[in-house]
PADRENMI-82904 format. One record per residue: x, y, z of N, C-alpha, C in turn; chain; residue number from 1. Coordinates in nm, 3 decimals, m for minus. Layout:
! residues N
+---------+---------+---------+---------+----------+---------+---------+---------+---------+--------+-------+
:  n_east : n_north :    n_up : ca_east : ca_north :   ca_up :  c_east : c_north :    c_up : lummar : torro :
+---------+---------+---------+---------+----------+---------+---------+---------+---------+--------+-------+
:       X :       Y :       Z :       X :        Y :       Z :       X :       Y :       Z :      A :   NUM :
...
+---------+---------+---------+---------+----------+---------+---------+---------+---------+--------+-------+
***
This chain:
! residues 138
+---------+---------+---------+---------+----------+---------+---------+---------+---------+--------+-------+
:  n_east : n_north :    n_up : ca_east : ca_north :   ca_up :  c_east : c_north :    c_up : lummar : torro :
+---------+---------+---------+---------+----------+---------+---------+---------+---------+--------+-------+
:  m0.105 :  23.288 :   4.338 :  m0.063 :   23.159 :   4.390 :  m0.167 :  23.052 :   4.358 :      A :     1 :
:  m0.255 :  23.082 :   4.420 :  m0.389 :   22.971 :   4.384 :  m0.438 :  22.977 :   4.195 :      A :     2 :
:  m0.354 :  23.051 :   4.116 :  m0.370 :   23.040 :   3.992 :  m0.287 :  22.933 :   3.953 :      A :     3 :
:  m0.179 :  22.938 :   3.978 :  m0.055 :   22.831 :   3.978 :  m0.103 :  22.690 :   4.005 :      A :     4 :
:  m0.203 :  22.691 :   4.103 :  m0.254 :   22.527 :   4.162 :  m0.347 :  22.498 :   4.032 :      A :     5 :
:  m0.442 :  22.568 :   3.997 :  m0.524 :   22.541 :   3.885 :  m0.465 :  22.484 :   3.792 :      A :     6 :
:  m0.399 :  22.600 :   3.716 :  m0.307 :   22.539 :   3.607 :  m0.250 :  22.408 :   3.615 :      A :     7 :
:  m0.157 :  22.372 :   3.688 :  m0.137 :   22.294 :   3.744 :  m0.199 :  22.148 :   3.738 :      A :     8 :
:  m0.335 :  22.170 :   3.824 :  m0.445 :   22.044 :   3.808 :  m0.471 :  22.047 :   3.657 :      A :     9 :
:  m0.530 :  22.144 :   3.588 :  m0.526 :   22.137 :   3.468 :  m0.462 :  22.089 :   3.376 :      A :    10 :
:  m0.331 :  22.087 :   3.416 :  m0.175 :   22.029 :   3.322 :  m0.221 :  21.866 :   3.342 :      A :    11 :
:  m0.236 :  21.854 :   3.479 :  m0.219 :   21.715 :   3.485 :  m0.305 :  21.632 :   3.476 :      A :    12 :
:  m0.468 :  21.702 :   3.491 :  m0.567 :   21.591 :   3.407 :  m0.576 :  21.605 :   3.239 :      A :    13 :
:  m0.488 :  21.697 :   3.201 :  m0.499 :   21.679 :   3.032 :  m0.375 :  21.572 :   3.007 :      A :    14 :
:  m0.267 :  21.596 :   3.080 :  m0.191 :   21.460 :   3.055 :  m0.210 :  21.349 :   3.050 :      A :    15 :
:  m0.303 :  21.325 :   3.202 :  m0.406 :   21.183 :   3.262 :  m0.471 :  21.152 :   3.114 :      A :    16 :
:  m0.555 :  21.244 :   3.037 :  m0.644 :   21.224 :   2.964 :  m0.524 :  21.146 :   2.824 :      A :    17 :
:  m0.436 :  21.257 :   2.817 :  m0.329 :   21.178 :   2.715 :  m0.286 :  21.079 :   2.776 :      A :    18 :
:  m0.259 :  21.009 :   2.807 :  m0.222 :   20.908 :   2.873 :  m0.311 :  20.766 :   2.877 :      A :    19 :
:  m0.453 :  20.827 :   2.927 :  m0.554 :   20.693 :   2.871 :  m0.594 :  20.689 :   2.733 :      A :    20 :
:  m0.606 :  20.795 :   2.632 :  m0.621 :   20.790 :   2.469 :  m0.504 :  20.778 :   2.433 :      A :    21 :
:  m0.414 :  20.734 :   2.459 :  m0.276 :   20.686 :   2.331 :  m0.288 :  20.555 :   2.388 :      A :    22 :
:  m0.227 :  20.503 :   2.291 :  m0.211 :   20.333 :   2.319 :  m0.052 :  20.319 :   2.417 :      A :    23 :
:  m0.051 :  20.225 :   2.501 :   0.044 :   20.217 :   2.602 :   0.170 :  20.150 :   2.474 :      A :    24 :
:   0.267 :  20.090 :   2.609 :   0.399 :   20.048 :   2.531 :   0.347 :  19.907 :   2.549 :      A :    25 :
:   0.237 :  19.800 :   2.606 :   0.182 :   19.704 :   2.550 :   0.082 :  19.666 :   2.506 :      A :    26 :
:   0.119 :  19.655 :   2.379 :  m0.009 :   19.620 :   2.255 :  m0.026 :  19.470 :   2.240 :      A :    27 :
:  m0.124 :  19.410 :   2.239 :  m0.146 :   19.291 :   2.211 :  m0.290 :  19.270 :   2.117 :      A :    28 :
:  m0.271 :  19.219 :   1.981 :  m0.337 :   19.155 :   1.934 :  m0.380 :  19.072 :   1.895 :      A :    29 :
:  m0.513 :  18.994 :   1.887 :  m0.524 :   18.875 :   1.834 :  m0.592 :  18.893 :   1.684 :      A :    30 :
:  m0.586 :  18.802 :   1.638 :  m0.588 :   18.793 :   1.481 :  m0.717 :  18.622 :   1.438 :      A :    31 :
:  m0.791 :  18.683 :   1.466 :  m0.928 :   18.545 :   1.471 :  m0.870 :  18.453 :   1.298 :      A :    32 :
:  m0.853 :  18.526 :   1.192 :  m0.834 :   18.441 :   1.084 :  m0.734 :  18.350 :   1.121 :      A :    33 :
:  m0.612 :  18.361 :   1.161 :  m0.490 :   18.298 :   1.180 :  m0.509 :  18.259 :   1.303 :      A :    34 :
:  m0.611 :  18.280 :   1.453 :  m0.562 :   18.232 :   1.572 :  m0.459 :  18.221 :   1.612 :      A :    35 :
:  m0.422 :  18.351 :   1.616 :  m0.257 :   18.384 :   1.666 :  m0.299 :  18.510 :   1.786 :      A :    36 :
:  m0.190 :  18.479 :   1.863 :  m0.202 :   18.615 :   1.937 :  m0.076 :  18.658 :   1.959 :      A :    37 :
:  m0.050 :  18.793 :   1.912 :   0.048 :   18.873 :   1.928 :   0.059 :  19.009 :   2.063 :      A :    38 :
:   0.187 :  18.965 :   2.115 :   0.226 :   19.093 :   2.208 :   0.347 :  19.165 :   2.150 :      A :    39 :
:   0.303 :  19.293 :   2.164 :   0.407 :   19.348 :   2.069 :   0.509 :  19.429 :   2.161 :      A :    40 :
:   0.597 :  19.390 :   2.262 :   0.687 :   19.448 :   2.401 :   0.833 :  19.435 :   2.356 :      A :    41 :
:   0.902 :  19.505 :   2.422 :   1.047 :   19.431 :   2.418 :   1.032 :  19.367 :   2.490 :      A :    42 :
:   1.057 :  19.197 :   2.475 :   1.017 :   19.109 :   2.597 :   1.156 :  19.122 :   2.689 :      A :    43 :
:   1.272 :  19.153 :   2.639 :   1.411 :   19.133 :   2.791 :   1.387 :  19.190 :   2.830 :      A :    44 :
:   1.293 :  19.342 :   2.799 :   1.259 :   19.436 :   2.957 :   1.112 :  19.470 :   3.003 :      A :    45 :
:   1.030 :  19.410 :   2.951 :   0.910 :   19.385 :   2.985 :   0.862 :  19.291 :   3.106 :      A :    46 :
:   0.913 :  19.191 :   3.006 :   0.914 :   19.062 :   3.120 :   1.040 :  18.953 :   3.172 :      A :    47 :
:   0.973 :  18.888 :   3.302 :   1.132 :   18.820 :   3.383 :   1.133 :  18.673 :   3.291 :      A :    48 :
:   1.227 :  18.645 :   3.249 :   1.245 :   18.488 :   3.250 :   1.183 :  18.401 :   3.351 :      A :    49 :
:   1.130 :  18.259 :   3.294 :   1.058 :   18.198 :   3.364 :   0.916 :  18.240 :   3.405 :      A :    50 :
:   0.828 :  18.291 :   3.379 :   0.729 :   18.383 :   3.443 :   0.668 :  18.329 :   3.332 :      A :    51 :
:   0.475 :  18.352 :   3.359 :   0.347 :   18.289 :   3.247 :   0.308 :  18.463 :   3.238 :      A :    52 :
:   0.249 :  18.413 :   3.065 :   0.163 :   18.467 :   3.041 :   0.055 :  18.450 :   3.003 :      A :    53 :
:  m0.106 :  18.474 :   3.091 :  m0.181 :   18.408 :   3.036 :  m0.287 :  18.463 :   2.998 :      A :    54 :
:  m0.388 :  18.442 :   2.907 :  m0.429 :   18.521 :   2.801 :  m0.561 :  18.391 :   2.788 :      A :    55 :
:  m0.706 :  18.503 :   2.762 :  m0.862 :   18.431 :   2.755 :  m0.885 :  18.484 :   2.667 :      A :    56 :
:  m0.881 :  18.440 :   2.551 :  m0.922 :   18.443 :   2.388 :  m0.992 :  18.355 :   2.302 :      A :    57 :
:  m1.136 :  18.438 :   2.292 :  m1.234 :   18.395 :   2.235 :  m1.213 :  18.359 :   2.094 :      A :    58 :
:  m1.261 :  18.272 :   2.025 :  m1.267 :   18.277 :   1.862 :  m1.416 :  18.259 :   1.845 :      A :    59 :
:  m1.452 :  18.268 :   1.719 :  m1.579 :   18.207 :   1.639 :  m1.510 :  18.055 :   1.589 :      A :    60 :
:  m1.648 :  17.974 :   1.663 :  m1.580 :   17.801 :   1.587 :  m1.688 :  17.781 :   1.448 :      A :    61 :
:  m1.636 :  17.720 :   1.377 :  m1.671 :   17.662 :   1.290 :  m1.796 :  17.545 :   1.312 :      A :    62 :
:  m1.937 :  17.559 :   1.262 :  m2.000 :   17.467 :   1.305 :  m2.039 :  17.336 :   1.176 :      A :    63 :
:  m1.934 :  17.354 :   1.115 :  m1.975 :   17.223 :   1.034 :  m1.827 :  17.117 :   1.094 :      A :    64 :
:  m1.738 :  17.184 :   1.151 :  m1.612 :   17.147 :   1.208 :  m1.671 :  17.050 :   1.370 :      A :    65 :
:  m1.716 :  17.117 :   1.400 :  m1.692 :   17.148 :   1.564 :  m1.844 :  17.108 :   1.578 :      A :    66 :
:  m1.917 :  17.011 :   1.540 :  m2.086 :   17.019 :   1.583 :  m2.112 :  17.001 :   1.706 :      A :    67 :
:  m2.035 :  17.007 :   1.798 :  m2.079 :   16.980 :   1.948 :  m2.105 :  17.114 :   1.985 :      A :    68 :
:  m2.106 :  17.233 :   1.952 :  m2.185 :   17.321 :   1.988 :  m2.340 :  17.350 :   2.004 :      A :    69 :
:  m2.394 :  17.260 :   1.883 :  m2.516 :   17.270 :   1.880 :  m2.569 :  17.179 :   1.989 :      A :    70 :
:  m2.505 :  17.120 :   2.076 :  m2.526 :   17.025 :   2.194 :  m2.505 :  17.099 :   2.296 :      A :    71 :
:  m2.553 :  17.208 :   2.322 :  m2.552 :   17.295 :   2.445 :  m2.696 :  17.324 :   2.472 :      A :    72 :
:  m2.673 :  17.269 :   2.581 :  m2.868 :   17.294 :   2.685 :  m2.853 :  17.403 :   2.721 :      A :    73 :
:  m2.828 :  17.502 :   2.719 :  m2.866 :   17.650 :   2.739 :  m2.929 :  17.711 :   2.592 :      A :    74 :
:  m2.850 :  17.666 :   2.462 :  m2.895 :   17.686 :   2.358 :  m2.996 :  17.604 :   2.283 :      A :    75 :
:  m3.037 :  17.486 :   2.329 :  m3.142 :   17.407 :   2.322 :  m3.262 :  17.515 :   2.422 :      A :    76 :
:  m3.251 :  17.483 :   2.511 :  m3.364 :   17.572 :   2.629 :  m3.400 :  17.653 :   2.545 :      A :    77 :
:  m3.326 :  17.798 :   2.513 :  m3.369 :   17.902 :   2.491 :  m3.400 :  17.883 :   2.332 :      A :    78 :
:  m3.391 :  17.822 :   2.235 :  m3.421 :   17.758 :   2.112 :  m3.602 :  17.736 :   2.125 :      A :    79 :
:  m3.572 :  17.639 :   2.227 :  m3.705 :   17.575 :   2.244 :  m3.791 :  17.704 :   2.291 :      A :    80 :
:  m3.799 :  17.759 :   2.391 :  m3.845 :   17.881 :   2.464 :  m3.883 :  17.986 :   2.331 :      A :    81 :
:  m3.803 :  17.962 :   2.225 :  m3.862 :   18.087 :   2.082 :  m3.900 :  18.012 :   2.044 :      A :    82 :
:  m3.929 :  17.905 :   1.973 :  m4.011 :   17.832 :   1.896 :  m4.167 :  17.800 :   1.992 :      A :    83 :
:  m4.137 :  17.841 :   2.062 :  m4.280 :   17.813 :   2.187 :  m4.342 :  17.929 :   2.174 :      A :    84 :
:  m4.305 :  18.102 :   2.148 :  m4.314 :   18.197 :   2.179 :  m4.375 :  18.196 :   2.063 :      A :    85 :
:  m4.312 :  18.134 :   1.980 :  m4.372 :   18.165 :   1.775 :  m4.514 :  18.098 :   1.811 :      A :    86 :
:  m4.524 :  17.964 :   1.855 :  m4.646 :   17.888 :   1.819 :  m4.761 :  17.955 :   1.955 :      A :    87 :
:  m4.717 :  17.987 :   2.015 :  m4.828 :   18.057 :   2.087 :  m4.865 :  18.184 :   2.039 :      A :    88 :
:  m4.769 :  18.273 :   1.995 :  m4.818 :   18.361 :   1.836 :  m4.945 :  18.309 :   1.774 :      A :    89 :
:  m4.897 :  18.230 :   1.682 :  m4.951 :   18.140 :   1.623 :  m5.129 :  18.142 :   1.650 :      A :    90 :
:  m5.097 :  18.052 :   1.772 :  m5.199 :   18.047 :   1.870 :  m5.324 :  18.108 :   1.873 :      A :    91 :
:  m5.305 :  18.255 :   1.912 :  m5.326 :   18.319 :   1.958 :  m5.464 :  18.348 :   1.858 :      A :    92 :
:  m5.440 :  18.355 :   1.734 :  m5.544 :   18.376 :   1.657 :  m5.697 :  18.253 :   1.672 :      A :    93 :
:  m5.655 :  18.146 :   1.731 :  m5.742 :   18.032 :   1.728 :  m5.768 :  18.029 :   1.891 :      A :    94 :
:  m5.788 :  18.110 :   1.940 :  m5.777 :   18.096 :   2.111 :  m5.946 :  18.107 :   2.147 :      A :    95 :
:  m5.972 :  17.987 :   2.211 :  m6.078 :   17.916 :   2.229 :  m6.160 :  17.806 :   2.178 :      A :    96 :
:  m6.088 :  17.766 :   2.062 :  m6.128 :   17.640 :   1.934 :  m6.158 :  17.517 :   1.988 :      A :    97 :
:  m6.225 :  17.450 :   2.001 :  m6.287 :   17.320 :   2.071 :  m6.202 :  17.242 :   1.927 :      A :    98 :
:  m6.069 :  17.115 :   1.974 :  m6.056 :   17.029 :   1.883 :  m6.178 :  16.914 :   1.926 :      A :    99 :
:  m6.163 :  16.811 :   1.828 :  m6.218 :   16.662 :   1.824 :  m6.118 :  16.624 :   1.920 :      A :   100 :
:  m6.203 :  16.552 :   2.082 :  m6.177 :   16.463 :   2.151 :  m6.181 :  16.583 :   2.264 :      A :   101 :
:  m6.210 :  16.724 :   2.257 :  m6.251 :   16.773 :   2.364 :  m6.121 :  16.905 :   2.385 :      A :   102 :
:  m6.005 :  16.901 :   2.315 :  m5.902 :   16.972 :   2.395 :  m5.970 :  17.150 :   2.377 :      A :   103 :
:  m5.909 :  17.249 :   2.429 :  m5.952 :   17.370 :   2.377 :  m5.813 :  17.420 :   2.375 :      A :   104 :
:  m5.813 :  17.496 :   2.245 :  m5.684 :   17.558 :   2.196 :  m5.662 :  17.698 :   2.287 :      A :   105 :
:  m5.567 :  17.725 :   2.397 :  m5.484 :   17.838 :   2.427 :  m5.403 :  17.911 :   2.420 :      A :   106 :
:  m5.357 :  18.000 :   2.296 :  m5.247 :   18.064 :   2.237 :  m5.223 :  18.147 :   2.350 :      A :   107 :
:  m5.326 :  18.217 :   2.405 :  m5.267 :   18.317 :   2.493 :  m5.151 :  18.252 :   2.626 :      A :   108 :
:  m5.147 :  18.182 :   2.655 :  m5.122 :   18.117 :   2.770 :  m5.014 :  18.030 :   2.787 :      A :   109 :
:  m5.020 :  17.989 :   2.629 :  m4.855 :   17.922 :   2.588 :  m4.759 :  18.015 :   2.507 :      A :   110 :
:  m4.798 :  18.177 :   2.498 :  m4.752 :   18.248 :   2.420 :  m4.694 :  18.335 :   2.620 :      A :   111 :
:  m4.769 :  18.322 :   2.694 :  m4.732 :   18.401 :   2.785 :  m4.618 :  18.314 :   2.922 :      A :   112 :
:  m4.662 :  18.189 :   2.892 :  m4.540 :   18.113 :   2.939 :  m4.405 :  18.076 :   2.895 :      A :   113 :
:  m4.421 :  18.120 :   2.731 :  m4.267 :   18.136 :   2.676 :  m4.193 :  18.264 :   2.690 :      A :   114 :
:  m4.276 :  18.364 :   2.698 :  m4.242 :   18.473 :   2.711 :  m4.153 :  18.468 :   2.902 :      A :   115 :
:  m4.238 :  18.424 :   2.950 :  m4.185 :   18.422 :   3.100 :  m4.047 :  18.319 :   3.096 :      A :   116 :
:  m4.030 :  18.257 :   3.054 :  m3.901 :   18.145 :   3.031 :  m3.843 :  18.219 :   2.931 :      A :   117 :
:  m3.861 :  18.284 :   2.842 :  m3.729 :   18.334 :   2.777 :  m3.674 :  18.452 :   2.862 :      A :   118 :
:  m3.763 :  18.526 :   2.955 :  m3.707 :   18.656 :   3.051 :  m3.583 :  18.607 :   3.156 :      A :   119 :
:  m3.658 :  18.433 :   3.190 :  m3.565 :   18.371 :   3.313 :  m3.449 :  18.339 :   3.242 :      A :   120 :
:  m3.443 :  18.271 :   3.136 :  m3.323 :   18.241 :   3.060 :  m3.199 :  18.309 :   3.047 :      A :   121 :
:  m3.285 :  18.478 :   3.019 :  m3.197 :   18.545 :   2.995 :  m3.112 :  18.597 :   3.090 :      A :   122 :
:  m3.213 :  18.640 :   3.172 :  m3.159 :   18.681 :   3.300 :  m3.032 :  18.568 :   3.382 :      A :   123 :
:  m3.096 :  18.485 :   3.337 :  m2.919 :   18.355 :   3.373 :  m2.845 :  18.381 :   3.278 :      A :   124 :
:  m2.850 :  18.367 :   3.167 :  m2.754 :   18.425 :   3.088 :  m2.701 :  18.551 :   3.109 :      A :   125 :
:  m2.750 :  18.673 :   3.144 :  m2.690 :   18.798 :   3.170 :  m2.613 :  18.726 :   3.346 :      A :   126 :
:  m2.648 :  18.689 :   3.434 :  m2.592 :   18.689 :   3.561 :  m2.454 :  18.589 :   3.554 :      A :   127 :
:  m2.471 :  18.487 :   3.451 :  m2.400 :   18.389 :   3.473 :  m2.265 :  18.423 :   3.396 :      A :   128 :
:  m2.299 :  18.422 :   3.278 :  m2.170 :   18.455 :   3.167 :  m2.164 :  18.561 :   3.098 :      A :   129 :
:  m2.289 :  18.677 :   3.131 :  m2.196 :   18.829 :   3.066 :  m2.121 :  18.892 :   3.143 :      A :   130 :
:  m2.016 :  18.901 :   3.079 :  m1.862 :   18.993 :   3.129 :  m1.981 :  19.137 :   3.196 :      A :   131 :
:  m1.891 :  19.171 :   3.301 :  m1.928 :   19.306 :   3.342 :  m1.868 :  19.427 :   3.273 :      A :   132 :
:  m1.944 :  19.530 :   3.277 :  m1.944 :   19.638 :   3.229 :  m1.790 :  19.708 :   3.210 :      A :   133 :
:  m1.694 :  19.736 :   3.117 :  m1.606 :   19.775 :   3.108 :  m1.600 :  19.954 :   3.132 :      A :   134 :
:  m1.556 :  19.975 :   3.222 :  m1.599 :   20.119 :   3.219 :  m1.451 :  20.250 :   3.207 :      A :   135 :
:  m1.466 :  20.310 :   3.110 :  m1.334 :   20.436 :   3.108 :  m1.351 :  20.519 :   3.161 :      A :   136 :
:  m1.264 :  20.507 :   3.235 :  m1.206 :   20.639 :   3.316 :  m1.116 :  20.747 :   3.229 :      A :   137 :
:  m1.163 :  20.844 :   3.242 :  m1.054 :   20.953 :   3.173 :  m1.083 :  21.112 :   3.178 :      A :   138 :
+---------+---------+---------+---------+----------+---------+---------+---------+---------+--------+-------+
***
């Protein structure tokens, strides 16, 4: 009897398992060259008349098209934050140099404050706008 239950569970998480590895009866693709998006359903029995479908689809823009991208202060910030990280690199080799008029050169210190602003950056960037973890079950 209790062999029967096994089997059983067994039947039905290998089905479960077929079931999440085949592709369902709705497929939807998007197509980035053409910016089209396709659902591929019988729509009279899929879906009701009158009813939305709505759909968050990313593309790649064109930046000789579209230059207002490069006008994003998150991508300015963190731009600036590596080019800070390079010259305190840089730096780093001349660290202690007395210029004319008194200044003293600190690579270490502007190499370790970019480093600390590109960690915060990111970390807003990971909290703010990376999608969470997609996780399969199966």
């Amino acid at each position: 009897m209790s062999s029967d239950l096994i089997y059983y569970a067994q039947v039905k998480t290998h089905l479960q398992m077929l079931e999440n590895l085949l592709p369902s009866d709705r497929n939807i693709r998007f197509n980035r060259k053409m910016n089209r998006l396709y659902i591929d359903v019988n729509w009279l029995e899929t879906f009701v008349p009158d009813n939305y479908i709505v759909a968050e689809c990313h593309r790649i823009l064109d930046p000789n098209q579209f230059t207002e991208v490069y006008n994003d202060m998150f991508l300015k910030r963190y731009a600036t934050s590596l080019i800070k990280r390079q010259w305190g690199e840089n730096m780093k080799k001349f660290g202690g140099i007395q210029l004319p008029g008194g200044v003293i050169l600190n690579g270490k210190e502007i190499y370790d404050e970019a480093v600390t602003e590109i960690m915060k950056i990111e970390e807003e960037m990971q909290s703010r706008y990376e999608l969470p973890v997609d996780f399969m079950v199966g």
